[in-house]
C-alpha positions as CSV (number, residue, x, y, z in Angstrom):
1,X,-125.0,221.8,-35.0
2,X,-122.0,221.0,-37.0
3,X,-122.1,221.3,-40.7
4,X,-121.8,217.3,-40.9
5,X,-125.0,217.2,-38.9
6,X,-126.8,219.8,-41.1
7,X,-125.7,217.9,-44.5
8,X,-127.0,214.3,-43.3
9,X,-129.9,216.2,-42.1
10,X,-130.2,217.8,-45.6
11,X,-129.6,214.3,-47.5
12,X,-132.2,212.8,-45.2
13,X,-134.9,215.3,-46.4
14,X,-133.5,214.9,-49.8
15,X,-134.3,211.3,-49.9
16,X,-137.5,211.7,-48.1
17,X,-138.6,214.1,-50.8
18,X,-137.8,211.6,-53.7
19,X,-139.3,208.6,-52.0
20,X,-135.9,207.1,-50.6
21,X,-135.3,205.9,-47.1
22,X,-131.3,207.2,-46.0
23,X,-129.1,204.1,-45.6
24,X,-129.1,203.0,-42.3
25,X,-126.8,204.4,-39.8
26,X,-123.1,203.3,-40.2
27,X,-123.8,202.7,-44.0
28,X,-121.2,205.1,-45.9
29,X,-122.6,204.3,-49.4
30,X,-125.4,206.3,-50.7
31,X,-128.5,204.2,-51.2
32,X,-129.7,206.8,-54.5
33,X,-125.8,205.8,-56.3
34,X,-126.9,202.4,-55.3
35,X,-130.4,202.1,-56.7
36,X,-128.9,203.4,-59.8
37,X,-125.7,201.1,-60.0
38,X,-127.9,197.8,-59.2
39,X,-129.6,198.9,-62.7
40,X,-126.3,199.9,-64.6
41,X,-124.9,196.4,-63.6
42,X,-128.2,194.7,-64.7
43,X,-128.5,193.3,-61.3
44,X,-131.8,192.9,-62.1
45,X,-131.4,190.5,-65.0
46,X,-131.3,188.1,-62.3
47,X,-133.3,189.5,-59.3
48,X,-136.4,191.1,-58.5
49,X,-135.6,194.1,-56.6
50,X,-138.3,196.7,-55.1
51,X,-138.1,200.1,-56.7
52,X,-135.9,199.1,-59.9
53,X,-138.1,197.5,-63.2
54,X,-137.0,194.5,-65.0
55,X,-138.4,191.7,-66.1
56,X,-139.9,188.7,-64.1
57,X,-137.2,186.5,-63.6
58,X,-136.2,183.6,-61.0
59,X,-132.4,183.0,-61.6
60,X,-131.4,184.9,-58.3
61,X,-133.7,185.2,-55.2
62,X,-135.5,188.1,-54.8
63,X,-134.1,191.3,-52.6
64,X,-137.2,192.2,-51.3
65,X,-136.3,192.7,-47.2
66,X,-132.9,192.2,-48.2
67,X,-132.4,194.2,-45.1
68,X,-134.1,191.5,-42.1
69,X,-132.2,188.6,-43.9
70,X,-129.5,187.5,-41.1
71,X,-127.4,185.8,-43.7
72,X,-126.2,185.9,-47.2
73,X,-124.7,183.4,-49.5
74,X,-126.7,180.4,-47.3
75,X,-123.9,181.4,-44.3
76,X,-122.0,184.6,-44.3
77,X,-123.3,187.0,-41.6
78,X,-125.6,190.3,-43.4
79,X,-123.2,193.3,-42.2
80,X,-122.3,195.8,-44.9
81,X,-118.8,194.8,-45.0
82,X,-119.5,190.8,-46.5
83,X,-122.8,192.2,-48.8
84,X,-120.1,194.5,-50.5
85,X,-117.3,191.5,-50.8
86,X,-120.8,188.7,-51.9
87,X,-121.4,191.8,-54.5
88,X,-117.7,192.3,-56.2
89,X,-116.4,189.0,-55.6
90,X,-119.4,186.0,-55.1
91,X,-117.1,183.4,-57.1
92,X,-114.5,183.6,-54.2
93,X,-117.1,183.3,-51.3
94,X,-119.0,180.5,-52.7
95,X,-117.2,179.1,-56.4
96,X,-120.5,177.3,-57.2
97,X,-122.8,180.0,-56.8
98,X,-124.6,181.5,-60.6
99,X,-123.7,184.6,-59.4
100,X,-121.1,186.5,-61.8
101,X,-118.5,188.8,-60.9
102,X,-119.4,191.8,-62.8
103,X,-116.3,193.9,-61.9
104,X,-118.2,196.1,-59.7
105,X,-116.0,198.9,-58.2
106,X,-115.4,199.4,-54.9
107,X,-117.6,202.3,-54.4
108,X,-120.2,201.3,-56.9
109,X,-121.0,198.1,-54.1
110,X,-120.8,200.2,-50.7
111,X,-123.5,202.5,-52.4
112,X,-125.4,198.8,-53.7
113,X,-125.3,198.1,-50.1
114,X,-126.9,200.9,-48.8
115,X,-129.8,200.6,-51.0
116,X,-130.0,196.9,-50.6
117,X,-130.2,197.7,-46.5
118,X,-133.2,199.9,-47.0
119,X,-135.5,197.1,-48.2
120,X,-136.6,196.0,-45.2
């Protein structure tokens, strides 16, 4: 087995022990990082999102099974690849959404991703 094998392998149990389903395959972010940077951007402030506290709020919809939702934005396909553009730059997909840019770094939204495409 080569040691990229035995390292996913190893994350896999990692996040198993603390609760976390792994990202799903073809995901590069890392759904822990993610979890994490959905609270450190106060993500949600605006959503309800399983496995992160906040308050009860109804600005944004909730991310509960954000991962069975076909589409994002009310038209733009769910692949990893639009989540992370929705995620660092929603005013330039749709210029009336609420959603704010927050100036959420490149890597900060592929790990958002992943955690987001675990909630299923």
């Amino acid at each position: 087995m080569s040691w990229r094998a035995w390292c996913a392998l190893g994350l896999a149990g990692l996040l198993a022990g603390c609760g976390q389903k792994p990202a799903p395959q073809g995901v590069t972010g890392n759904p822990v990082r993610g979890r994490l940077a959905l609270t450190q951007y106060a993500c949600h402030a605006c959503h309800q999102i399983p496995g992160i506290t906040g308050s009860a709020v109804h600005v944004g919809p909730p991310l509960e099974g954000f991962a069975k939702r076909r589409v994002i934005a009310r038209n733009l396909p769910n692949t990893p690849a639009n989540l992370a553009r929705w995620i660092r730059e929603p005013q330039k997909i749709d210029p009336h959404t609420a959603m704010p840019a927050l100036g959420v770094s490149e890597e900060d939204a592929k790990d958002m991703v992943a955690y987001l495409l675990t909630l299923d």
